[in-house]
C-alpha positions in Angstrom: -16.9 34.1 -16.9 -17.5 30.5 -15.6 -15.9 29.4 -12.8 -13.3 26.9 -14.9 -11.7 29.8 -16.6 -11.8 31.3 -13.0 -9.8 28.9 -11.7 -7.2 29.3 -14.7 -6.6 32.3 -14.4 -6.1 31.9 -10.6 -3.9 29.1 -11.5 -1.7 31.5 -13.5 -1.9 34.0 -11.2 -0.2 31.7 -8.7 2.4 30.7 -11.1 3.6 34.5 -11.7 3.6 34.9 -7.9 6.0 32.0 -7.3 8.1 32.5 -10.1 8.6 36.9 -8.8 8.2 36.3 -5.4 11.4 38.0 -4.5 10.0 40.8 -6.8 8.2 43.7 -6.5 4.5 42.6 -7.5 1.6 43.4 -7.0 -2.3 43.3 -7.9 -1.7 45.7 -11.0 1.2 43.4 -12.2 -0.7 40.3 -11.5 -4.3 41.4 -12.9 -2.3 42.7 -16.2 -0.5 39.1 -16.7 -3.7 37.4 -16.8 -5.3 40.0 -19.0 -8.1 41.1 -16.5 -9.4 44.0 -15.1 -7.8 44.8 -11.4 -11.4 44.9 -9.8 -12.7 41.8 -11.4 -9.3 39.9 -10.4 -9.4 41.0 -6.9 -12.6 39.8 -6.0 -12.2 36.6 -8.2 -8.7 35.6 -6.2 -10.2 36.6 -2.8 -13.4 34.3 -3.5 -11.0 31.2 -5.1 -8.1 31.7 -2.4 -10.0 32.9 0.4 -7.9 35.8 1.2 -6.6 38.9 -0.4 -3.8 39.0 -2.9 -1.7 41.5 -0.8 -2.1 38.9 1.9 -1.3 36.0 0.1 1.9 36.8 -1.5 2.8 38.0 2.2 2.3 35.0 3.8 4.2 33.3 1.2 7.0 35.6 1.7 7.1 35.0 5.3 6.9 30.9 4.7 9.7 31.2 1.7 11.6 33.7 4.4 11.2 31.2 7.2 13.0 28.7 5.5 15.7 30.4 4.4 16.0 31.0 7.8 16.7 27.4 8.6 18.5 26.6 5.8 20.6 29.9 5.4 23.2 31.5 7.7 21.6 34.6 5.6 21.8 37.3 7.6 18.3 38.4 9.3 18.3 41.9 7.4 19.1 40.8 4.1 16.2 38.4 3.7 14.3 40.8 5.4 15.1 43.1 2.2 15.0 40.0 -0.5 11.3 39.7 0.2 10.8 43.5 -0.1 10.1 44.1 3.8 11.1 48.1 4.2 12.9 47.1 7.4 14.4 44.4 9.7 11.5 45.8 12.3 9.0 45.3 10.2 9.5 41.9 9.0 10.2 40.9 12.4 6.9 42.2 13.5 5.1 40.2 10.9 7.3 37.3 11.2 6.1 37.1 14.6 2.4 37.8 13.7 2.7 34.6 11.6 4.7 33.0 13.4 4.6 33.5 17.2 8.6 33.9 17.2 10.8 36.3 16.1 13.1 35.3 13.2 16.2 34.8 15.6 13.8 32.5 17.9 12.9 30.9 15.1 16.4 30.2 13.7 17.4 28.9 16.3 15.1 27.1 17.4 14.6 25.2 14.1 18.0 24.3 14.4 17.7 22.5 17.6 14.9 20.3 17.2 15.1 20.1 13.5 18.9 19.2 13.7 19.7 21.6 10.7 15.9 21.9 9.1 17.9 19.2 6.6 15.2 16.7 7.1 11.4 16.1 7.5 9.7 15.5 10.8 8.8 12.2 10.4 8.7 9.9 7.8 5.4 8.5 9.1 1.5 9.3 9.1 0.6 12.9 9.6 -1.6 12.9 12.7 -5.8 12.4 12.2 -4.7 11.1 8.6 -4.5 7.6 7.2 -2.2 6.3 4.0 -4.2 3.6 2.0 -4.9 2.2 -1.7 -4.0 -0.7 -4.0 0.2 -0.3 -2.9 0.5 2.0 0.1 3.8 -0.7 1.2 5.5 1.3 -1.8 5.1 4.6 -1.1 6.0 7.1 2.3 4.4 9.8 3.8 5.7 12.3 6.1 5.1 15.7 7.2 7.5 18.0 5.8 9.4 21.0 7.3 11.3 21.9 3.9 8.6 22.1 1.5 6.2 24.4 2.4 2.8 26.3 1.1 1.9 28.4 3.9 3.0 27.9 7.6 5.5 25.5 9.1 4.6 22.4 7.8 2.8 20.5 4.6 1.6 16.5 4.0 4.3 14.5 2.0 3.5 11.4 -0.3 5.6 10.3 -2.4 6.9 6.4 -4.1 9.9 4.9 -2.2 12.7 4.2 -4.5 12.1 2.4 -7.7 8.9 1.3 -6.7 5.3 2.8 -6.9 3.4 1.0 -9.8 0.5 1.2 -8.5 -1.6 4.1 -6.3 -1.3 5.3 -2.7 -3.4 8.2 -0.7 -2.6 10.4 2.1 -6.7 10.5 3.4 -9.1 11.2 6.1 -13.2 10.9 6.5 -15.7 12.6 8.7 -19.3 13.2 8.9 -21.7 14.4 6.2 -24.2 15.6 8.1 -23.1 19.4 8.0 -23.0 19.7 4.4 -26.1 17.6 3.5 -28.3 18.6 0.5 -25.4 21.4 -0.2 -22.5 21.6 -2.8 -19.5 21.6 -1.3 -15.8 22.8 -3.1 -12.8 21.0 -1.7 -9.5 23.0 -2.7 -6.0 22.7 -1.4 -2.3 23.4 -2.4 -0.1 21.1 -4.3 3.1 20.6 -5.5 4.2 17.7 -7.2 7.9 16.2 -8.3 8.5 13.7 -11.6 5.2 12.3 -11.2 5.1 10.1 -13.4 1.6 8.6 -13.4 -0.6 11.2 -11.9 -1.7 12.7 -9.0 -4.6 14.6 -7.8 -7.4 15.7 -5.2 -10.4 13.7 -4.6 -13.3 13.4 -2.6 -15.9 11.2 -2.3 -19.3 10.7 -0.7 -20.7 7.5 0.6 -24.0 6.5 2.1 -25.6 5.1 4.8 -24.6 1.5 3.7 -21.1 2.3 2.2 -22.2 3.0 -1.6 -20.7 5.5 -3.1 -22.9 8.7 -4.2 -20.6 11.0 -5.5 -16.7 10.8 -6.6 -14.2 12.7 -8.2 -10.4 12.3 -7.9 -9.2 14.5 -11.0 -7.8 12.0 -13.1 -9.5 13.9 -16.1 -7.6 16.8 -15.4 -4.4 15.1 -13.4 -1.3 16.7 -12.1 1.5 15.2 -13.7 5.3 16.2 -13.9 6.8 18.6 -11.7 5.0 21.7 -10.4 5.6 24.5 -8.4 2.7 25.1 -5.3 -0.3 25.7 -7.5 -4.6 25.5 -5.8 -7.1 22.9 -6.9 -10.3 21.6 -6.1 -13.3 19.4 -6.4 -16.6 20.3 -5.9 -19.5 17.5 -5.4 -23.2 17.7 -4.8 -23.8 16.4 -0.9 -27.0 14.6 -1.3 -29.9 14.5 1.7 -28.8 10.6 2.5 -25.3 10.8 2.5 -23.3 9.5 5.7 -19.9 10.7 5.4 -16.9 12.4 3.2 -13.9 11.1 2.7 -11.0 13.3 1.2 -7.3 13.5 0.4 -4.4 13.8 -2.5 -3.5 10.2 -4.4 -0.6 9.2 -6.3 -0.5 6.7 -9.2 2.7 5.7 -10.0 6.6 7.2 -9.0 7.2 10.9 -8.0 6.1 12.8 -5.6 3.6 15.4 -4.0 3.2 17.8 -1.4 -0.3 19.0 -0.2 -0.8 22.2 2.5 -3.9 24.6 3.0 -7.2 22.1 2.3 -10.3 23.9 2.7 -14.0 23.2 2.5 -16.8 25.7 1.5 -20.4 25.3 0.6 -20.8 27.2 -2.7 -24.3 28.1 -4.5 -25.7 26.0 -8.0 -23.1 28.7 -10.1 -20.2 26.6 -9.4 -20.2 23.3 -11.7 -19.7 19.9 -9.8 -16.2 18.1 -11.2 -17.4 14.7 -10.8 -18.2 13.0 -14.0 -22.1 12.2 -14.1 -22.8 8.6 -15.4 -25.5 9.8 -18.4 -22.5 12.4 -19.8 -21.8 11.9 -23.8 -24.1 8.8 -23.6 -25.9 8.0 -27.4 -29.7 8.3 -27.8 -29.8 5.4 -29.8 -26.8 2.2 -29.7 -25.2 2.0 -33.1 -23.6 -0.5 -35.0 -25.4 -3.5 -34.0 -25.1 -5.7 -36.8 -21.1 -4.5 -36.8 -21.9 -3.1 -40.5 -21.5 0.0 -39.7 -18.8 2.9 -40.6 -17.9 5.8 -38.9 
């Protein structure tokens, strides 16, 4: 099976897991939605997601749980049995495993700093990253308490207003020096709001003098509309002279996205670059040159 119809059927996995997360689901269920066998599906998730199934949908019970927390006066049991913990003790002892509070710490502490949970952290840069493009004036970013993948917090980007006609990107770079002559596979969460453009991951590799080497930013496969917490990714050859990688999620026009979770990992020849190569669908011979010519 190549590793594009691996990553749909990861991609529906993920869908059935948000849509039942408050039901009782499990590999079995999951591996018989996507029509695959339970073995083959385990290991495929595990390698695309980087943890187990069983894991997975935990942690995103816990997250879900967390903020319900905030934005609930739920009691702690009840939730504790909506996302099919066996008892209050136990979901306190993995809330706390996650979490590093117990779910009445974090209640309340939420409340106090957060003022409510009602509102994001900040509407300003998320620390070590930079917003850029052709019209980042017309869009925000922020990191968000309320809209969460995995954890306490995501990156927010989204058009201010009416505006956002053109592009914006939440991005950082670093050194390429690691991953030289490797391929490497970007992935990350996203969620997206009435985007009404297109959105997307990119990366892209640049050398010693600033040219670009590599690129992709997904535009041939966009995220568009609105979309529940869903992986994707980008892989790119690394040559031998490149001099850094830069990354992020972009926005073209008005809605809005979330991003949580990035993750880098060097994968073998078996897993096809995304970027578009520059000889792809190109003629052996030009056509038409007298203008004479029909289809």
């Amino acid at each position: 099976m190549k590793d594009k119809e691996h990553g749909s059927l990861v991609k529906r996995a993920i869908d059935y897991i948000e849509n039942n997360i408050k039901q009782k689901v499990g590999l079995q269920d999951i591996a018989k939605h996507v029509i695959i066998s339970k073995f083959h599906f385990h290991r495929m998730f595990s390698v695309a997601v980087g943890t187990s199934i069983a894991d997975y949908i935990r942690k995103r019970r816990l997250t879900r749980a967390a903020l319900e927390l905030v934005q609930t006066n739920k009691r702690i049991l009840d939730i504790a049995i909506d996302y099919h913990f066996q008892s209050q003790e136990a979901f306190t002892r993995a809330f706390k495993k996650m979490f590093h509070l117990t779910p009445g710490q974090y209640r309340d502490y939420s409340k106090l700093t957060k003022m409510g949970g009602n509102q994001m952290q900040s509407k300003s840069v998320p620390y070590g990253w930079t917003i850029t493009g052709d019209s980042p004036n017309e869009y925000e970013t922020a990191v968000d308490n309320q809209e969460v993948h995995q954890g306490r917090a995501s990156g927010y980007l989204g058009s201010k207003g009416e505006k956002g006609g053109g592009f914006a990107t939440l991005m950082q770079m670093f050194d390429a020096s690691a991953y030289r002559g490797q391929r490497l596979k970007l992935t990350a969460f996203v969620k997206s709001n009435q985007v009404e453009g297109w959105a997307g991951l990119w990366m892209r590799i640049d050398g010693n003098e600033g040219e670009m080497l590599k690129f992709d930013n997904m535009q041939n496969r966009a995220i568009t509309g609105t979309n529940n917490w869903n992986q994707y990714f980008v892989v790119l050859d690394i040559p031998v002279k490149s001099h850094a990688i830069a990354f992020g999620v972009l926005l073209a026009g008005k809605g809005k996205v979330w991003v949580d979770n990035f993750r880098f990992e060097v994968v073998d020849d078996k897993v096809p670059t995304t970027d578009q190569q520059a000889d792809e669908g190109l003629p052996a011979q030009p056509v038409n040159l007298n203008f004479e010519e029909k289809q």
